[in-house]
C-alpha positions as CSV (number, residue, x, y, z in Angstrom):
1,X,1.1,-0.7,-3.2
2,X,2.3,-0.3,0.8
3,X,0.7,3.5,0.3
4,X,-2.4,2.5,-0.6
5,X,-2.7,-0.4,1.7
6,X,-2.2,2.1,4.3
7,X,-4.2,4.7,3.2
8,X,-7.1,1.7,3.1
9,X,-6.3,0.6,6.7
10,X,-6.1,4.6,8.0
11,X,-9.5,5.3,6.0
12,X,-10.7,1.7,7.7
13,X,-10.0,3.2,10.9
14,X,-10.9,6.4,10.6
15,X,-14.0,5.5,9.8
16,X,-14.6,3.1,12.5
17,X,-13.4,6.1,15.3
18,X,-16.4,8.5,13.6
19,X,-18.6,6.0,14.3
20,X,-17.8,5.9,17.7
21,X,-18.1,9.5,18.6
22,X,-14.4,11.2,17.3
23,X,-15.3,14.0,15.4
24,X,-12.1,14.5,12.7
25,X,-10.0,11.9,13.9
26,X,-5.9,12.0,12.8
27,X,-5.0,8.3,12.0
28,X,-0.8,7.4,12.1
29,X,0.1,4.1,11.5
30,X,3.8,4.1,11.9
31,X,6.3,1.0,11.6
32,X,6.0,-1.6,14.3
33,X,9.2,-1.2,16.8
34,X,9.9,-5.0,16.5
35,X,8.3,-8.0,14.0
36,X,6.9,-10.0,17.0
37,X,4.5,-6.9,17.4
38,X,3.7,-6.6,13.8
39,X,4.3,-4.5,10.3
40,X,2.5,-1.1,11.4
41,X,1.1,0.0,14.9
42,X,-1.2,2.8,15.3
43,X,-1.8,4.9,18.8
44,X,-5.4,6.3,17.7
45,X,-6.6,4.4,21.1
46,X,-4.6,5.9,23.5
47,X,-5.2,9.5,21.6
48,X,-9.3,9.5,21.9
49,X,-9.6,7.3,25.2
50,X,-10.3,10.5,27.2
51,X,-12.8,11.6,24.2
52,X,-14.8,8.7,24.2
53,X,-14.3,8.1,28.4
54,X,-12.9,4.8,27.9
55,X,-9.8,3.0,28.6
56,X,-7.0,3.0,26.4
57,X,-6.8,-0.6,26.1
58,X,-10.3,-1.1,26.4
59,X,-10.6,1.4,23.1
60,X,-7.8,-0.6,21.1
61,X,-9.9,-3.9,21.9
62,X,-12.6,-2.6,19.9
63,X,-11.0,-1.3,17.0
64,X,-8.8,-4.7,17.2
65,X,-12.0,-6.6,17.1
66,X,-13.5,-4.2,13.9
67,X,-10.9,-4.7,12.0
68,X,-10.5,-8.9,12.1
69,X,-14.0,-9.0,10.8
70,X,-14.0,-5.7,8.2
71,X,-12.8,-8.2,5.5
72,X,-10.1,-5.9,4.4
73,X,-7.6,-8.2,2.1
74,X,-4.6,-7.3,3.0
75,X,-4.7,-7.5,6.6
76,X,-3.6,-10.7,8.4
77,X,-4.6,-9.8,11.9
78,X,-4.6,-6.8,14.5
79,X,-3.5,-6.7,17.9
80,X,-4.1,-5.1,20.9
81,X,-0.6,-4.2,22.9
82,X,-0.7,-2.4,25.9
83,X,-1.1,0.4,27.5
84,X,-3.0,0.6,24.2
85,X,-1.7,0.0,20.6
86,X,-3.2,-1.7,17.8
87,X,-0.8,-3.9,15.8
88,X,-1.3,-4.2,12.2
89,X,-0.1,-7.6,10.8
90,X,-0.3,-7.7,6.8
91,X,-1.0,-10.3,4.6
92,X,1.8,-12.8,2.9
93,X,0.4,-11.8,-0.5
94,X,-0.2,-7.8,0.2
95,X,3.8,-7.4,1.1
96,X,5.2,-9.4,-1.8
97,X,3.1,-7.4,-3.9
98,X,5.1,-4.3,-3.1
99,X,8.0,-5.9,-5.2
100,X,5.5,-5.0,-8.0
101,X,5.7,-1.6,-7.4
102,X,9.0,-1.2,-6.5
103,X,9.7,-2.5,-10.2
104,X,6.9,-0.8,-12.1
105,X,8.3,2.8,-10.0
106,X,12.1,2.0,-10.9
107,X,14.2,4.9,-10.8
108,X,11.2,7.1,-9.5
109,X,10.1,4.1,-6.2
110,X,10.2,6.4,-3.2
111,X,9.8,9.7,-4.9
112,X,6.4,11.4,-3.9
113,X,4.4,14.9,-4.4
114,X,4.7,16.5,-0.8
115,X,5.6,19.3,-2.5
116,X,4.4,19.4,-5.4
117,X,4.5,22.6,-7.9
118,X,6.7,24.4,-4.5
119,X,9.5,26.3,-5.4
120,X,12.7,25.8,-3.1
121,X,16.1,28.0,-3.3
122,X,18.9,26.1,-1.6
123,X,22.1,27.9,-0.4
124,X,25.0,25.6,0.6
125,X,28.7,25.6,0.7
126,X,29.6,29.0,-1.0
127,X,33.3,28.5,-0.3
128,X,35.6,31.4,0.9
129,X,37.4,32.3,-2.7
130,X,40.9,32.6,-1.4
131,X,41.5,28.9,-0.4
132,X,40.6,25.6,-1.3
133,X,37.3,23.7,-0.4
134,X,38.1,22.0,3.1
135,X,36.5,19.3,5.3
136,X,33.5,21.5,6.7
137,X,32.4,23.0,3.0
138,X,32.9,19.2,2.0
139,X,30.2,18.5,4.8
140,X,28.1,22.0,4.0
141,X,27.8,20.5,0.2
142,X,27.0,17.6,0.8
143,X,24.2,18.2,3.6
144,X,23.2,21.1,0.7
145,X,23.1,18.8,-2.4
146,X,21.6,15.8,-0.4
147,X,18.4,18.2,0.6
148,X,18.2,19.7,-2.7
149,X,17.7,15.5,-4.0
150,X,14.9,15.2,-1.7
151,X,13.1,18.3,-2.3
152,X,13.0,17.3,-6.3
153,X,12.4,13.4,-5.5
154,X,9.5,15.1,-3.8
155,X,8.1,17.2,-6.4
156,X,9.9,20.1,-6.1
157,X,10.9,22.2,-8.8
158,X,14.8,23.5,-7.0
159,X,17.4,26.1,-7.6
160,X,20.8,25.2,-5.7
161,X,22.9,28.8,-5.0
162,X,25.6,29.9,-3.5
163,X,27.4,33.1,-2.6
164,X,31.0,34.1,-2.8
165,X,32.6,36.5,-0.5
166,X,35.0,38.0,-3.3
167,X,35.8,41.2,-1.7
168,X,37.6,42.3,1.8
169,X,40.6,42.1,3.8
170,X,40.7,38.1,3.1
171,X,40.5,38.4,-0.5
172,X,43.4,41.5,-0.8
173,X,45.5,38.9,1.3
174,X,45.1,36.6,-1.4
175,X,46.0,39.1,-4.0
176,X,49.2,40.4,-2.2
177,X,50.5,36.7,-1.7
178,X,50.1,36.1,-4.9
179,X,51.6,39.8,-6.6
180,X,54.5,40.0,-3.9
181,X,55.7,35.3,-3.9
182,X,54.5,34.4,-7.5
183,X,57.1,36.6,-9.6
184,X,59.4,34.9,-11.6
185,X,61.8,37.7,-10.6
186,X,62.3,38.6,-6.7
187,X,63.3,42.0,-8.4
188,X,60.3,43.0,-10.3
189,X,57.8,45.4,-8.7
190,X,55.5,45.0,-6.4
191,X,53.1,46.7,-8.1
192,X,49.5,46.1,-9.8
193,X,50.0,48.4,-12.3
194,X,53.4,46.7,-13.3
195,X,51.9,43.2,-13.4
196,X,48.9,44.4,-15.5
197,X,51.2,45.3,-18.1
198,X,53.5,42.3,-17.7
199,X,51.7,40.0,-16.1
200,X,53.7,36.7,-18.1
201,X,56.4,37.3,-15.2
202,X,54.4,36.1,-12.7
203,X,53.5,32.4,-12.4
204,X,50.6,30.6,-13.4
205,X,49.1,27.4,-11.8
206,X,50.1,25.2,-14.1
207,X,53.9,26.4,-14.1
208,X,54.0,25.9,-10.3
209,X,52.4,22.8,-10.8
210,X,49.2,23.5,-8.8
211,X,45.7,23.1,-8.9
212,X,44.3,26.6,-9.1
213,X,42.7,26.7,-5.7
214,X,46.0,24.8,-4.1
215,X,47.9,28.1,-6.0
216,X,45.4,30.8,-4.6
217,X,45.9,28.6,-0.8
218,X,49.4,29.1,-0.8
219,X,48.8,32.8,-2.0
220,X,46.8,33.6,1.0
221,X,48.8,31.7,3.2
222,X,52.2,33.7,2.1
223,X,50.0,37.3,2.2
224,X,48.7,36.0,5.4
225,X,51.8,35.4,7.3
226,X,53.7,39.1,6.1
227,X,50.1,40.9,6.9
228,X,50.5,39.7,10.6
229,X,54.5,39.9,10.3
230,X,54.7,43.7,8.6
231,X,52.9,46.7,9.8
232,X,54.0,48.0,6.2
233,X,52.6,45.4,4.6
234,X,49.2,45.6,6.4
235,X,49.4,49.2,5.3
236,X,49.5,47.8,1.7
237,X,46.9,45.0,1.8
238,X,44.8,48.1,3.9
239,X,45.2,50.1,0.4
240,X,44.5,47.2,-1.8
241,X,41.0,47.2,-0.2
242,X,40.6,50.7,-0.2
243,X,42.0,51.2,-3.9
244,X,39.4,48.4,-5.0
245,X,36.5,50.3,-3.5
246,X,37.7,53.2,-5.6
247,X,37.1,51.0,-9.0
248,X,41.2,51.3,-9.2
249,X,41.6,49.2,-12.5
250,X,44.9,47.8,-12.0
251,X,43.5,46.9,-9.0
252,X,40.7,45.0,-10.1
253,X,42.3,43.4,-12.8
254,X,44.6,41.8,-10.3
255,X,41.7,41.0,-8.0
256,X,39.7,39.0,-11.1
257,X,42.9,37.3,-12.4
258,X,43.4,36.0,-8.3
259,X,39.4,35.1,-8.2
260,X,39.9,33.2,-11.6
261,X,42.0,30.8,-10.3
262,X,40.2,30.1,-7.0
263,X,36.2,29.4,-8.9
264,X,38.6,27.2,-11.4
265,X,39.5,25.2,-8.5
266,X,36.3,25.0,-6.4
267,X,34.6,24.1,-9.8
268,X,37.2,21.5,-9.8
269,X,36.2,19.4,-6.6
270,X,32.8,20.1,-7.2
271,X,33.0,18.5,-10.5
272,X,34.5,15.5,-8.9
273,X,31.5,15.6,-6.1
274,X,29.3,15.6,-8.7
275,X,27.7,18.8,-6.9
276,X,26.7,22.1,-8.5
277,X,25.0,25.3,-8.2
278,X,22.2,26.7,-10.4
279,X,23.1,30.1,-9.4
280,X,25.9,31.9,-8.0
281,X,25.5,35.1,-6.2
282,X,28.9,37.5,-5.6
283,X,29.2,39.5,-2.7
284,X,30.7,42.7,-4.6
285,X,27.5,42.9,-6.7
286,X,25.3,43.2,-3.8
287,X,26.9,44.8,-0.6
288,X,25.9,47.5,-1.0
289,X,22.0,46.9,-2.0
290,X,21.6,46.0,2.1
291,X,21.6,50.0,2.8
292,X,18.1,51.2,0.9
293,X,16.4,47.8,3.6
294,X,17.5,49.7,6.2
295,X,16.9,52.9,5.3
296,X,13.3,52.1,4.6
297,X,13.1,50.5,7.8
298,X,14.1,53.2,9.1
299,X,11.6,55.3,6.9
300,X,8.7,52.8,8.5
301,X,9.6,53.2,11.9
302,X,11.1,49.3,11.8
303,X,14.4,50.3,12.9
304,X,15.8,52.3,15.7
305,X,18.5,55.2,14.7
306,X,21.1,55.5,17.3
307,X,22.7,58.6,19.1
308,X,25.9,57.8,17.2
309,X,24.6,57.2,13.9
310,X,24.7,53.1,14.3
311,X,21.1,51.7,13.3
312,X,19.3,48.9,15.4
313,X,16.8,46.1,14.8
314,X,13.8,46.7,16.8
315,X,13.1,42.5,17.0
316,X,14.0,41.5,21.0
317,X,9.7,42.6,22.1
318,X,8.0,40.9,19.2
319,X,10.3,37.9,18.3
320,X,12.1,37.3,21.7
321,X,15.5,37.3,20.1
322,X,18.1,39.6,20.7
323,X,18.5,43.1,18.4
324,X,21.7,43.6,16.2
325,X,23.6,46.1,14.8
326,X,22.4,46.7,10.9
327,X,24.6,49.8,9.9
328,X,27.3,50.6,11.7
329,X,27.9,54.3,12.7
330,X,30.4,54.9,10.1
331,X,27.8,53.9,7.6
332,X,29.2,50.3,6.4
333,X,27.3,47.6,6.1
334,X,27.2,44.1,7.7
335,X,26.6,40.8,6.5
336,X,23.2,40.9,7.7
337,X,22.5,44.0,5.7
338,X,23.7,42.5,2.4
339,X,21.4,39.3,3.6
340,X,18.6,41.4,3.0
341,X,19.4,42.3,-0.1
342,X,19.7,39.1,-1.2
343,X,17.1,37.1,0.0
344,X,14.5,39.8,-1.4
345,X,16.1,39.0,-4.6
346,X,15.8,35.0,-4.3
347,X,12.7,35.6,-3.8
348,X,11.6,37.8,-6.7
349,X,13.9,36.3,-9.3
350,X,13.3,32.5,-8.4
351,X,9.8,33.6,-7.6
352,X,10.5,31.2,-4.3
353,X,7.8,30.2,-1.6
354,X,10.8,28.3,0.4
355,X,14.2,29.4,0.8
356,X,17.0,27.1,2.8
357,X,20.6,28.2,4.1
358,X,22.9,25.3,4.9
359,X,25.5,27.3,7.1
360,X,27.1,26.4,10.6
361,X,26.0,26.3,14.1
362,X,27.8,29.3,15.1
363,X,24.9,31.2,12.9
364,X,21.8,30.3,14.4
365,X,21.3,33.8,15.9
366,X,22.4,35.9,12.7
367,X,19.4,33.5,10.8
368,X,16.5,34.0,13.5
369,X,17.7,37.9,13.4
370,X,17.4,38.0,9.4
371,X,14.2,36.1,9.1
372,X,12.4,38.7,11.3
373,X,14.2,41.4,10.0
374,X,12.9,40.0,6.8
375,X,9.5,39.4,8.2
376,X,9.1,43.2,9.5
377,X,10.1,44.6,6.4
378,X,7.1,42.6,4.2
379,X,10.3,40.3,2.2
380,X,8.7,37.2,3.7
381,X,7.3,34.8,6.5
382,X,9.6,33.4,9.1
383,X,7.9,30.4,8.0
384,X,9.2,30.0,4.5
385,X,13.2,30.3,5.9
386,X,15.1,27.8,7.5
387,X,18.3,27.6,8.4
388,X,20.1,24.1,8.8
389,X,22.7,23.8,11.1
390,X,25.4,21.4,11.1
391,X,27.9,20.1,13.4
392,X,32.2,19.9,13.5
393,X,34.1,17.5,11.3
394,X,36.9,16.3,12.8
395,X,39.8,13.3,12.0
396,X,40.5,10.9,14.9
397,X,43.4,11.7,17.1
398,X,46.3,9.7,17.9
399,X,43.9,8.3,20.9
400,X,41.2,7.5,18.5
401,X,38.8,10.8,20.0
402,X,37.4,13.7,18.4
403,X,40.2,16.6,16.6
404,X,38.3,19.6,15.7
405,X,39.5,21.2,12.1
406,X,40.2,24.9,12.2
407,X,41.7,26.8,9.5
408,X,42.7,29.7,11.3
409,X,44.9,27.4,13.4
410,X,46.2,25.6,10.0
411,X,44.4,22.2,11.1
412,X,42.1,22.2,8.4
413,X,42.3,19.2,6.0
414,X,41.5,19.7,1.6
415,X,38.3,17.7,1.0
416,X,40.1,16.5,-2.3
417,X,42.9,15.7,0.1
418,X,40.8,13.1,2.1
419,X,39.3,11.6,-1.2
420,X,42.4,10.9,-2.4
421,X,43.6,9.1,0.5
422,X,40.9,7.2,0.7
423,X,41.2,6.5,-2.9
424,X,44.7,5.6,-2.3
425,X,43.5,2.7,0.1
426,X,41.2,1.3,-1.9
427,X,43.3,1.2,-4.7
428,X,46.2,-0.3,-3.1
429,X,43.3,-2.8,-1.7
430,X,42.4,-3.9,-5.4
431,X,46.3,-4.4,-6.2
432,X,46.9,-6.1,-3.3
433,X,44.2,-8.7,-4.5
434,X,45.1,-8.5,-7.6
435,X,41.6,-7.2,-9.6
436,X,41.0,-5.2,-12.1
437,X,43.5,-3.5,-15.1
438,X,44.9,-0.6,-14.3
439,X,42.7,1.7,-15.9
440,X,39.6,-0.1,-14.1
441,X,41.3,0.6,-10.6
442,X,41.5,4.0,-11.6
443,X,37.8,4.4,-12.4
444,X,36.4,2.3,-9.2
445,X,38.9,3.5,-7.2
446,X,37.5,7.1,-7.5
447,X,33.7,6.4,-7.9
448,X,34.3,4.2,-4.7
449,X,36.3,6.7,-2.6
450,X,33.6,9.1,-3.6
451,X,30.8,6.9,-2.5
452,X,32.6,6.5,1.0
453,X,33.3,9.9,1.8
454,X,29.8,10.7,0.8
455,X,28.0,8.2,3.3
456,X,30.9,8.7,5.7
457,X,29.4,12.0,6.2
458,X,25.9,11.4,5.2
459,X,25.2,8.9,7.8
460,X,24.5,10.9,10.7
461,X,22.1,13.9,11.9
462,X,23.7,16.7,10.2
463,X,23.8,18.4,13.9
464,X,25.9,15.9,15.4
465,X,29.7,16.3,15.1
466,X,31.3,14.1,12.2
467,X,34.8,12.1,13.0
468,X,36.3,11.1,10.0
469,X,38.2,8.0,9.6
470,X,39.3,6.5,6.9
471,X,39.6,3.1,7.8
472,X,36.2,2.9,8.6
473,X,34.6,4.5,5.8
474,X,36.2,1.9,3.3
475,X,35.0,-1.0,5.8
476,X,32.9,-3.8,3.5
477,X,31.8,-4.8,6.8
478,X,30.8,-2.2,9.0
479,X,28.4,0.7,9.1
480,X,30.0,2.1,5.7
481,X,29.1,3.1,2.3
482,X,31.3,0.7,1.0
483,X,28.9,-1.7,2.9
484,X,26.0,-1.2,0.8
485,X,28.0,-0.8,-2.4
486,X,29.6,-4.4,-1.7
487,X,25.6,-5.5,-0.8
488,X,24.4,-3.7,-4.0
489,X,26.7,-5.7,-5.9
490,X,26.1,-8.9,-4.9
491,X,22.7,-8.4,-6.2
492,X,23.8,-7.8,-9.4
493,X,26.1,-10.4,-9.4
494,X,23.6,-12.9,-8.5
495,X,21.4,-11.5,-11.4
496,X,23.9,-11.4,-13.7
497,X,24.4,-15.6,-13.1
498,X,20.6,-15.7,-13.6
499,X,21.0,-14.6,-17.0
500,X,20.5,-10.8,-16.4
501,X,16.4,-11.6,-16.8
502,X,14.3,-11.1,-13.7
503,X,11.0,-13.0,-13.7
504,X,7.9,-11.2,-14.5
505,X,5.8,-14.1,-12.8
506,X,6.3,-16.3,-9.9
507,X,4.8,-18.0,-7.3
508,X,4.1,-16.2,-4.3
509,X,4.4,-18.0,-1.2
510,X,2.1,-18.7,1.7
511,X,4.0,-17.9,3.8
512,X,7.6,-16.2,4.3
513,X,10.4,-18.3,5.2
514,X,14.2,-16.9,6.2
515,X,13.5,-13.9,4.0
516,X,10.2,-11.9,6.2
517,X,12.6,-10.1,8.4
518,X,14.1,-8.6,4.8
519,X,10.7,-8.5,3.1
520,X,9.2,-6.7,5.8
521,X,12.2,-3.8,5.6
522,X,11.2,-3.2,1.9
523,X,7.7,-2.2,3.1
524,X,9.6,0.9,4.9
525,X,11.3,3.0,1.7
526,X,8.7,5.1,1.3
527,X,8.1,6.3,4.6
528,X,12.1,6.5,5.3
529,X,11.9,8.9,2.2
530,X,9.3,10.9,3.7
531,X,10.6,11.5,6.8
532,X,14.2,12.3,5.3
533,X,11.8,15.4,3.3
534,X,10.1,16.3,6.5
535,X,13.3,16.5,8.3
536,X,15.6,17.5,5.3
537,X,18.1,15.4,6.4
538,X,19.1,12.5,4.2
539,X,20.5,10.7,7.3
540,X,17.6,8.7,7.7
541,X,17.8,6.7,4.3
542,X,21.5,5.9,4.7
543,X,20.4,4.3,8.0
544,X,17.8,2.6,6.0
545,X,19.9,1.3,3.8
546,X,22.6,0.0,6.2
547,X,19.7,-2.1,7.4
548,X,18.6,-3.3,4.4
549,X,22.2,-4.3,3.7
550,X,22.5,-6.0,6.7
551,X,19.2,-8.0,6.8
552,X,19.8,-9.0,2.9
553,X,23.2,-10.4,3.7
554,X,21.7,-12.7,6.7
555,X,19.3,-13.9,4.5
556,X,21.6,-14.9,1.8
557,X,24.1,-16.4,4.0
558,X,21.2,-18.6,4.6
559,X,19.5,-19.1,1.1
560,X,20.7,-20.0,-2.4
561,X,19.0,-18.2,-4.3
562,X,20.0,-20.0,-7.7
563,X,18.6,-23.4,-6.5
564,X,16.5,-24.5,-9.6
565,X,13.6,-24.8,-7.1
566,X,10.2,-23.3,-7.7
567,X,11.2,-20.4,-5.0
568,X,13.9,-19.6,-7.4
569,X,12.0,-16.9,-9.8
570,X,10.0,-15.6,-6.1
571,X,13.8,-15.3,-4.9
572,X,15.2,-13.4,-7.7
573,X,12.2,-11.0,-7.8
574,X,13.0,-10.4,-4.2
575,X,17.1,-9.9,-4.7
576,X,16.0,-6.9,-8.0
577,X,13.6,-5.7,-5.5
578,X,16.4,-4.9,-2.8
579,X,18.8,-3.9,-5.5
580,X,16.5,-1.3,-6.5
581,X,15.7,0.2,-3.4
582,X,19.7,0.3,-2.6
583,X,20.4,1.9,-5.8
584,X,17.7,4.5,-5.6
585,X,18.5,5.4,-1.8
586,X,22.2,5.7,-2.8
587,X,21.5,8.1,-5.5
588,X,19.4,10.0,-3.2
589,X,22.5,10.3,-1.1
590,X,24.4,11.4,-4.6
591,X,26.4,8.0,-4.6
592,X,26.6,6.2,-7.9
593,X,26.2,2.3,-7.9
594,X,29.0,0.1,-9.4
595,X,29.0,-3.1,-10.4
596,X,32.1,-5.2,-9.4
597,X,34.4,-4.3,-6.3
C-alpha cells in the first residue's frame, strides 16, 4: 500500500513540475526527519528553483498549494518548510491500511524486485583450514550471509562461495603438528610414509576429546612453535611443501586426512550459524590456472615483462592505482594471479552479471588491482565487482576500550567460544529465575545466544570497528538483539491471550491516539529494506528494528491492548502488524524468532 501511495504522490508531483517547465524531473520523497514535519518530505523545490528562476521556497509554495486541492485520498496535507521542502502528511485511513499489506505480504512484506532475474556470486568467510573459525571470520560470515539474504529478498537468484587456502607453508605446519604431537607413541616415526601405513597410532579427534578444528588448532599451534624453534624442523615443514608439489602420495594422504578434520569443524560452527556456502572453491585446484591470464596479457601487450623475468600490471595510467607484481621472477604465482583464474570461472560457471568479495580492509588495493586487471583482460566490468570491507572486532579491555584480536599474537578468540559464553549467561539467567525444563533452557539458550551474537555484530556499518561485549549483547533493555527478541515476544504473548486469532475487520480510527509515533514507523520497512540492498549492508534494518522495538514498548506501557473496547480488534491488528515486521527484519539478519524468554 505505502509503495503505491508514494508512487501516486511522486507521479502527482512529477507531473505538476512538467507542467511548470522541468523537462524529466527526478522526484524523492524520503522519510520526514521528525513527525512534527510530517510522514515524507521531498526536495524537488530546491532542486529546479534555478531551472524555473524562482525561489526555492517560493517553488515549494506552489507545489504545496497543488497538491491540497489535487484531491489525492491519501494525503492529509502538505507543507512548505524552509529553505524549501514540501512535507507530505498522509491520511489516518491511508497509513492503517498498510497493516493490510503487511499481513496479505507475510513472510515475503519488504521483499522487492530491484534485482530481479540478476545473478549475484557472494564470497565470504573462506576460513584458513588449519585453525578454527575465529571472531573476524564470525564477522566476515555474517556480513556475507546477511548480503546474500538481501540480494534474494530482492529478487536475486544467489550463489554463496568460498575459497580455501589448502596448500602452503601454513597448511604443512598443520600437518607436521599433527604427524610429530598426535602419536600415541613418542617413539614411532616421524614419518608420512609410516603413518600412512599405520595411521591407528596416531590420535583421532574424538580420542583427544576435541572438536576437529579445536584438534587441527592445536596441531598448527604445536608445528608452529618447533617451525620457529628448529632450523631442522623448518627444513622438514620446507620439504613437506616441496614433496606435496611433487604429488608425493604419502604426502598427500597426510595432507587430506589433516584437511578432513579442519572442513569437519568449520562445517561445524557453520551449522550452528545457520550459514552455508553453495560452492566451495580449493586453492590447490586452481593456483596454477592464474599463469595462462598472464601470459596472454602478456601475449596482448596488457602486461609489462620485467628485466628479471618478474611480470607487471600496466594499470597506474588508465585506472590511477598503483601496478603490482603478477608473476614473480622465479615464475610462482601470487594470490592475485590465482584471483584471475577464479573469478573468470565464477563468471562462466554461475553465468554471473555481479560478483561480491566480503574480505578485510587491509585488501582494498589487491580488489581495485584485480578488477582492472580483470577489466583489461575482457573477464569483466569494474562495475559488476565489489569488494566490501569490514572493520576490527575486538572484546573490551579491562578499561572498557577497544582490544584488537590478532591471531598471530595468540589474541584471537573461537567464535563458537564467544557463543557459548554468551549462552552460558543466558542460561544461568533462566536458572536463576527459575524458567523453563532443562531441556527447554538448552534449546533457547542456544537459539538466543545465537540471535545476540548475530545482531551484536549486525548492528553497525560493517566498516566501523565491532567491540564485543557480552553483557551488552544479552541486555533486554538496551540496543540488543535480545531487545527485539524480548519485544517480539511480547507480541505474541499478547496474541496468544487474545485467543491466537487476529481480527480480519476493525474499525479504523479517525484519528491516531498514543500509537501514531509507532504507526508511522511501520510505514518505513520497505524503504529501510531498500536501502539495506543499495548499500548491502543489513545494518540499517537492525537499526530499524531497535526503533520499532523501542516505540512499540512506549506505546504499550501506555495502552492495554486487551481492554474489551471497540479499539481492541484495531489494537491487535496493529501489535500482528509490528510482530511481523520484527520477525521478517530479524530473519533478514538470519536470527530466528522465539516465542517465550
Amino acid at each position: 500500500m505505502i509503495k503505491e501511495t508514494l508512487h501516486e504522490l511522486q507521479t502527482e508531483i512529477a507531473k505538476w513540475l512538467e507542467s511548470v517547465g522541468v523537462t524529466e524531473p527526478v522526484v524523492v520523497l524520503e522519510r520526514a526527519v521528525a513527525a512534527e514535519f510530517g510522514d515524507y518530505s521531498t526536495n524537488v523545490a530546491m532542486r529546479y528553483a534555478k531551472t524555473l528562476k524562482q525561489s526555492p521556497f517560493e517553488l515549494a509554495e506552489k507545489l504545496v498549494a497543488h497538491l491540497n486541492e489535487s484531491g489525492i485520498e491519501v494525503l492529509a496535507r502538505a507543507e512548505a518548510a524552509q529553505p524549501g521542502f514540501v512535507n507530505i502528511h498522509l491520511t489516518v485511513a491511508a497509513k492503517i491500511a498498510h497493516f493490510r499489506t503487511i499481513r496479505v505480504a507475510s513472510d515475503t512484506f519488504g521483499h522487492n524486485t530491484t534485482h530481479q532475474r540478476e545473478k549475484w556470486v557472494i564470497e565470504h568467510t573462506s576460513p584458513n583450514p588449519n585453525k578454527a573459525m575465529h571472531l573476524g571470520h564470525l564477522l566476515n560470515n555474517l556480513i556475507g550471509m546477511g548480503i546474500v539474504r538481501l540480494l534474494k529478498a530482492s529478487g536475486a537468484e544467489v550463489v554463496s562461495d568460498a575459497v580455501y587456502n589448502n596448500r602452503g607453508i601454513a597448511i604443512a605446519k598443520a600437518m607436521y603438528g599433527y604427524l610429530v604431537h598426535m602419536k600415541k607413541e613418542a617413539n614411532l616415526p616421524t614419518d608420512s610414509v609410516y603413518w600412512n601405513e599405520h595411521q591407528s597410532e596416531w590420535y583421532t579427534p574424538a580420542e583427544k576429546n576435541l572438536r576437529p578444528d579445536l584438534f587441527i588448532t592445536e596441531c598448527y599451534r604445536l608445528g608452529e612453535k618447533d617451525f620457529s624453534d628448529s632450523p631442522e624442523v623448518e627444513a622438514m615443514v620446507r620439504q613437506m611443501v616441496v614433496d606435496w608439489e611433487a604429488k608425493d602420495a604419502p604426502t598427500w594422504k597426510l595432507w587430506e586426512k589433516t584437511l578432513e578434520y579442519a572442513y569437519a569443524g568449520i562445517d561445524m560452527t557453520l551449522q550452528r550459524l545457520g550459514s552455508h556456502w553453495d560452492s566451495v572453491w580449493y586453492e590447490h585446484e586452481h593456483y596454477q590456472k592464474g599463469k595462462d591470464y598472464v601470459q596472454e596479457g602478456l601475449n596482448k601487450g596488457i602486461f609489462t615483462k620485467l628485466v628479471d623475468g618478474a611480470v607487471l600490471t600496466n594499470i597506474e595510467e588508465a585506472y590511477g592505482i598503483s601496478d603490482t607484481i603478477l608473476l614473480k621472477k622465479d615464475g610462482t604465482s601470487l594470490y592475485i594471479t590465482q584471483d584471475l583464474a577464479l573469478t573468470d570461472q565464477k563468471k562462466k560457471q554461475f553465468n554471473a552479471d555481479k560478483l561480491v568479495w566480503v574480505v578485510g580492509s587491509e585488501q582494498t588495493l589487491a580488489f581495485r588491482q584485480l578488477f582492472a586487471v580483470c577489466e583489461q583482460l575482457g573477464i569483466g566490468a569494474v562495475i559488476d565487482f565489489t569488494h566490501i570491507s569490514y572493520g576490527y572486532v575486538g572484546l573490551r579491555d579491562e578499561n572498557g576500550a577497544f582490544k584488537k584480536m590478532s591471531s598471530r599474537e595468540g589474541t584471537a578468540v573461537l567464535a563458537d567460544d564467544v557463543i557459548d559464553a554468551v549462552k552460558a549467561t543466558i542460561n544461568d539467567r533462566f536458572v536463576a529465575e527459575e524458567k523453563h525444563d532443562e531441556a527447554t533452557r538448552e534449546n533457547l539458550s542456544e537459539t538466543l545466544a545465537i540471535a545476540a551474537v548475530k545482531f551484536a555484530f549486525l548492528k553497525s556499518d560493517s566498516k566501523q570497528n565491532v567491540l564485543f561485549d557480552i553483557e551488552q549483547s544479552v541486555d533486554v533493555q538496551g540496543d540488543s538483539g535480545m531487545y527485539v527478541m524480548y519485544t517480539y515476544v511480547r507480541t505474541q504473548s499478547i496474541l496468544r491471550k487474545a485467543g491466537g486469532v487476529v481480527p480480519t475487520e476493525f474499525v479504523v480510527p479517525e484519528a491516531l491516539e498514543a500509537e501514531a509515533s509507532l504507526v508511522r514507523t511501520l510505514l518505513y520497512y520497505e524503504s529501510v529494506v531498500q536501502k539495506s540492498v543499495d548499500d548491502l549492508s543489513v545494518h540499517h534494518v537492525a537499526q530499524y528494528l531497535l526503533e520499532l522495538s523501542s516505540e512499540f514498548n512506549s506505546w504499550y506501557a501506555k495502552e492495554t491492548v486487551l481492554d474489551g473496547s471497540e479499539r481492541e480488534a484495531y489494537k491487535l491488528v496493529l501489535v500482528d502488524a509490528v510482530a511481523a515486521t520484527l520477525h521478517n527484519g530479524l530473519s533478514l539478519l538470519g536470527i530466528q524468532t522465539v516465542n517465550e524468554m
